[in-house]
C-alpha positions as CSV (number, residue, x, y, z in Angstrom):
1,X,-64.3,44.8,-32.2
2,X,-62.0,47.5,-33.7
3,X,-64.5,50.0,-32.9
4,X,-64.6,49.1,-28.7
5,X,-60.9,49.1,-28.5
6,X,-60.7,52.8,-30.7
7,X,-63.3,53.7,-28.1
8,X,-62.3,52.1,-25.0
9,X,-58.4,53.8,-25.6
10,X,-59.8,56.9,-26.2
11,X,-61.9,56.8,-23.0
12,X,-59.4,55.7,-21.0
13,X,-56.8,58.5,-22.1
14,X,-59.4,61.0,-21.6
15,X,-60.2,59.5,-17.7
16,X,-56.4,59.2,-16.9
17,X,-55.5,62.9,-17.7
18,X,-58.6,64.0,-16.4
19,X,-57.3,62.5,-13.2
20,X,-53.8,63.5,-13.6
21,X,-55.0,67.0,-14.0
22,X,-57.6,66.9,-11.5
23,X,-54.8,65.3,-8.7
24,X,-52.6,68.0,-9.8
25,X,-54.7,70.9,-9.0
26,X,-55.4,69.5,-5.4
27,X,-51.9,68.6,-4.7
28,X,-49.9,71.2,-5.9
29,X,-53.0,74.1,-5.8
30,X,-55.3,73.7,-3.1
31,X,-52.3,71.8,-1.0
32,X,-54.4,68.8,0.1
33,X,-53.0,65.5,0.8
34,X,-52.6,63.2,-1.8
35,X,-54.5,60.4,0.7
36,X,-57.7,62.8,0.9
37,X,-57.9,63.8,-2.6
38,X,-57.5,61.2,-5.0
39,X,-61.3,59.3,-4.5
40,X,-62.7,62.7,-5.3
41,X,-60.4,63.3,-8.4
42,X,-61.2,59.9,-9.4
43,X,-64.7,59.9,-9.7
44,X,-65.3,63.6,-11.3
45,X,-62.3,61.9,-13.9
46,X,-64.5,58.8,-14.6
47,X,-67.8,61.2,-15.1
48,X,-66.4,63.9,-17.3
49,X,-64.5,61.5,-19.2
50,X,-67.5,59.1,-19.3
51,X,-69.7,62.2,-20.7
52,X,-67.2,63.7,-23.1
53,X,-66.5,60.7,-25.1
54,X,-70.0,59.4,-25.1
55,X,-70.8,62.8,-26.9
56,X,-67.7,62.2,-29.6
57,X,-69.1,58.8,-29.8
58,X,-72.4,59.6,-30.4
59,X,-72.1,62.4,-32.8
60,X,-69.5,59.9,-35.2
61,X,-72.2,57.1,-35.1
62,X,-74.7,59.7,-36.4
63,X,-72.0,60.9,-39.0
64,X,-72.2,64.7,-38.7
65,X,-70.4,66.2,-40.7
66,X,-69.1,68.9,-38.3
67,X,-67.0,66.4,-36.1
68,X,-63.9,65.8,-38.2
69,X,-62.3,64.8,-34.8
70,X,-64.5,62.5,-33.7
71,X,-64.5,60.0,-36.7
72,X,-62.7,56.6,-36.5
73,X,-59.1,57.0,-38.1
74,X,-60.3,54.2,-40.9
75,X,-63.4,55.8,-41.8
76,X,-62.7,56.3,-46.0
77,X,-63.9,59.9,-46.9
C-alpha cells in the first residue's frame, strides 16, 4: 500500500506541473484563451506524466543500480 501512495503522489505532481507548465506556455506564450487550451494541456499532462513515471517505476522495481532517484525513500542501502 505504501508503494501505490509513493507512486500515485509522485504521478500526480508530475501531471499537475506538467499541466501548469503546459497552460502557462499557451496563456501567457502563444496568447490563447484559457477556455480553448486547457483540454489540450490536460491530456499531453496526463500522457507525459503517465510515461515518465512509469519509466522511474519500472526501472526501481528492476533495481538498477543507475537510478538513485527513482528508488523508494525507505529502500535500506
Amino acid at each position: 500500500m505504501q508503494r501505490l501512495i509513493y507512486w500515485s503522489g509522485q504521478y500526480l505532481l508530475a501531471a499537475g506541473t506538467m499541466f501548469a507548465l503546459l497552460v502557462a506556455v499557451d496563456v501567457l506564450l502563444r496568447g490563447e484563451a484559457f477556455e480553448t487550451g486547457w483540454r489540450e494541456s490536460l491530456a499531453w499532462a496526463i500522457a507525459s506524466s503517465a510515461l515518465f513515471i512509469g519509466s522511474r517505476y519500472y526501472r526501481a522495481s528492476k533495481g538498477d543500480v543507475s537510478c538513485d532517484m527513482c528508488r523508494h525513500p525507505d529502500a535500506k542501502s
